[in-house]
C-alpha positions in Angstrom: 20.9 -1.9 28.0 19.4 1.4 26.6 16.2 -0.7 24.2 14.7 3.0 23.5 14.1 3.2 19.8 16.3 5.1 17.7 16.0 7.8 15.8 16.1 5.3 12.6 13.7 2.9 13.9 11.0 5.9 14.9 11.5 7.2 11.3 11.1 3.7 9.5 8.2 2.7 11.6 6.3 6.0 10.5 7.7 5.7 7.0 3.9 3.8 7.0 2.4 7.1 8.0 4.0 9.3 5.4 3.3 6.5 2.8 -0.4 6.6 3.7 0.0 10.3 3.6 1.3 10.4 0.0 -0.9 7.9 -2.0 -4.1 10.3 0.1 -2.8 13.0 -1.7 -1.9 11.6 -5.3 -5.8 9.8 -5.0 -7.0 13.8 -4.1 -4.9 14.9 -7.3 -6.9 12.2 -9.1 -10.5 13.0 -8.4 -9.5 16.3 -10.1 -8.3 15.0 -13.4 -10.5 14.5 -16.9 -8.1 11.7 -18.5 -9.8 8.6 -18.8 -8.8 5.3 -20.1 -12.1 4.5 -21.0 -12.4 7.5 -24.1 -10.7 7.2 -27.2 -7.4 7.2 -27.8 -6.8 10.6 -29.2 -9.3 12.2 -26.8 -7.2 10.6 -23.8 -3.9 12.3 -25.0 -5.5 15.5 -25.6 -7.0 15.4 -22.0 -4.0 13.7 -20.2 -1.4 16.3 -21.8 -3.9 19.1 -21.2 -3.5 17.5 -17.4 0.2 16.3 -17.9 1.6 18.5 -14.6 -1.0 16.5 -12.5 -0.1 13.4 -13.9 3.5 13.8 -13.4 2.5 14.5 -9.6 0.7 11.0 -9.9 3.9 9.5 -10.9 5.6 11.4 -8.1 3.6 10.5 -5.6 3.1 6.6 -6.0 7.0 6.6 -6.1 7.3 8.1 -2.8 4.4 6.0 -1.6 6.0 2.8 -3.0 9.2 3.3 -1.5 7.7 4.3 2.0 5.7 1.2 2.1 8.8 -0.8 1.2 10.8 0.7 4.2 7.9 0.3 6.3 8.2 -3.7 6.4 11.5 -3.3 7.7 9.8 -2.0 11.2 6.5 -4.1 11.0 8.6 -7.3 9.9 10.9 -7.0 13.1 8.1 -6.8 15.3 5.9 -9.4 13.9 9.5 -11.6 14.4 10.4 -10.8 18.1 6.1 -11.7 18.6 6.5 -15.1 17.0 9.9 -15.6 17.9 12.0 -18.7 16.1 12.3 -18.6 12.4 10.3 -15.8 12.3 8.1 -17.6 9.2 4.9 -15.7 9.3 7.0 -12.9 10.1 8.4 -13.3 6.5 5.8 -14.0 4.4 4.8 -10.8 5.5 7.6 -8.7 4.4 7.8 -10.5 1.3 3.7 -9.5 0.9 4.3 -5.6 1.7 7.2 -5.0 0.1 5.3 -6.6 -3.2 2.9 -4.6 -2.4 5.2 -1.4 -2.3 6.8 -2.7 -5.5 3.3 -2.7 -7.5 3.0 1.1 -6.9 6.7 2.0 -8.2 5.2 -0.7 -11.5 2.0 1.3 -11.9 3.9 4.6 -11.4 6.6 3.7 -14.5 3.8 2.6 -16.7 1.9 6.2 -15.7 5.2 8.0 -16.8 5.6 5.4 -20.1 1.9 7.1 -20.5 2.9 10.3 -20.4 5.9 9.6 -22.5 3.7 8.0 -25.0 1.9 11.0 -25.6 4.1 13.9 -25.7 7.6 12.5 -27.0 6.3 9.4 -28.9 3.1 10.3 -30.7 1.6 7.0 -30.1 -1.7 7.6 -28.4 -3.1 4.1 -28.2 0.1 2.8 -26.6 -0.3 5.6 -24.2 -4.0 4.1 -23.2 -3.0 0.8 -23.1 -0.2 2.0 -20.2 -2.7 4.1 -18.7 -4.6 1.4 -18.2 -2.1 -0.8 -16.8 -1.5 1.8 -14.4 -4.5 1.7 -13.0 -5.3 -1.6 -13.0 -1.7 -2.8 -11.4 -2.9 -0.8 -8.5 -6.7 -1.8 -8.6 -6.3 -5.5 -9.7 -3.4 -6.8 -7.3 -3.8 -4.2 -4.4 -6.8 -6.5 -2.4 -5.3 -9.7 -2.6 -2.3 -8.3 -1.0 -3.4 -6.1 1.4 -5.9 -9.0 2.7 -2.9 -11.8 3.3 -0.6 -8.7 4.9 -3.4 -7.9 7.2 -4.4 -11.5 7.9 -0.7 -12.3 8.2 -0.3 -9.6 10.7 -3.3 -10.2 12.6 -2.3 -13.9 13.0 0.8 -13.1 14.6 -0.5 -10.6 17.4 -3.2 -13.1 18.4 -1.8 -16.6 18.1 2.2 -14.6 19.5 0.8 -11.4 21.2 3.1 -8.4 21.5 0.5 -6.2 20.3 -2.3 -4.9 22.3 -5.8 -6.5 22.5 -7.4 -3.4 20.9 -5.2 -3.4 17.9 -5.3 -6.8 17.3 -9.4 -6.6 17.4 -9.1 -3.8 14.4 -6.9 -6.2 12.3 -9.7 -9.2 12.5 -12.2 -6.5 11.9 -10.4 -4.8 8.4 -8.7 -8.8 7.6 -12.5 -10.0 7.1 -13.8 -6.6 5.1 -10.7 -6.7 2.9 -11.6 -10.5 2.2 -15.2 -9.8 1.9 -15.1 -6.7 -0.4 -12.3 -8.3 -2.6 -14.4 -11.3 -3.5 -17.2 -9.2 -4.0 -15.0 -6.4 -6.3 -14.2 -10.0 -7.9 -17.1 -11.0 -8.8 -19.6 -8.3 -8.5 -20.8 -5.4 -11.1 -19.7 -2.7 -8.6 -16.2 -0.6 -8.5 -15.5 -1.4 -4.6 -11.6 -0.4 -4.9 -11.9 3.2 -3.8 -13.3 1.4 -0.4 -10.5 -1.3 -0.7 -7.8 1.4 -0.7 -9.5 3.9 2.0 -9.4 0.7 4.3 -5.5 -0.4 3.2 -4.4 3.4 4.3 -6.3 2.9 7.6 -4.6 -0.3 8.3 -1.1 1.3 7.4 -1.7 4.3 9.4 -2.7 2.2 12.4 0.1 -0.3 12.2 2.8 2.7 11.5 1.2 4.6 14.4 1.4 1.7 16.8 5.2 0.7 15.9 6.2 4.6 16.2 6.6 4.5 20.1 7.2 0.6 20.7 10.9 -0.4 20.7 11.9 -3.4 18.4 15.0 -4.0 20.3 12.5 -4.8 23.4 10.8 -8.4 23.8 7.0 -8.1 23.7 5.0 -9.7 26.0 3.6 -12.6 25.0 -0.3 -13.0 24.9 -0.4 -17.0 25.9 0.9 -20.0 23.5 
């Protein structure tokens, strides 16, 4: 039996690649935008339609990034289940954990375009704050939570099952205990510690993507000991 990987399954497992690739982008496009949620109303609209192109690229880009993420579980969920073999549980909660997490991009990205919308077809600039801010705080307020349980998740499953390598598996611990540690802290704490939060969920996607691109779902990994 031919177990190479298909064209399909190489272009799904770096779907996590392109999605890191995206939201990099659409966070660049952001450090160079005025519009903030914290003015008032009227001086938001003025700003965010004076900016509307860049926004609409915002909108653009957390789509694409949404739906690559939600492709990307496809690969990592088939690998995770030929490592823990059986029902596959763990394997599961995953999927159901990254593909949320690629859902709450395509949520903040409709309420930055009900923003936009707000402002230039509506005339209502506090509703178009109030979805502003929702767009951003989707993103910032659900994002560690979720990226912590995927990466603990994941990094359960390569060292209890194996089928990743030792190296890999050592990164996961490494970025499972920072997410949890800087999300209690961005919890609790005075400081803004998202920007790190998200820097450290596009390393861990780019690393998992990277890793599934050349390995072969349709092979049996090796198991690392039960």
């Amino acid at each position: 039996m031919n177990n190479r990987p298909t064209i399909w399954e190489k272009l799904g497992a770096a779907s996590g690649l392109w999605a890191a690739l995206w939201i990099g982008i659409h966070y660049v496009i952001l450090r160079g935008t005025r519009a903030d949620a914290h003015a008032a109303d009227s001086e938001f609209v003025r700003l965010l339609l004076g900016e509307r192109m860049q926004w609409e690229w915002v909108t653009f880009l957390r789509i694409l990034g949404g739906l690559m993420i939600v492709w990307f579980m496809g690969s990592l969920v088939t690998r995770l289940r030929l490592a823990e073999g059986g029902s596959g549980r763990l394997a599961t909660i995953a999927g159901c954990v990254g593909t949320l997490w690629g859902g709450i991009w395509l949520l903040s990205a409709l309420f930055n375009s009900a923003s936009i919308s707000l402002a230039a077809t509506y005339g209502d600039p506090m509703g178009a704050r109030l979805a502003g801010v929702l767009a951003r705080q989707s993103i910032a307020v659900l994002s560690p939570p979720i990226v912590f349980a995927l990466s603990l998740t994941t990094w359960y499953v390569a060292a209890r099952f194996g089928g990743f390598p030792k190296a890999y598996t050592g990164v996961m611990f490494v970025l499972t205990v920072a997410f949890l540690i800087l999300a209690v802290v961005e919890w609790y704490g005075p400081g803004n510690l998202n920007p790190i939060i998200m820097i450290l969920a596009l390393v861990w996607l780019s690393l998992t993507s990277a890793f599934l691109v050349p390995a072969s779902p349709m092979s049996d990994p090796v198991p690392a000991g039960r």
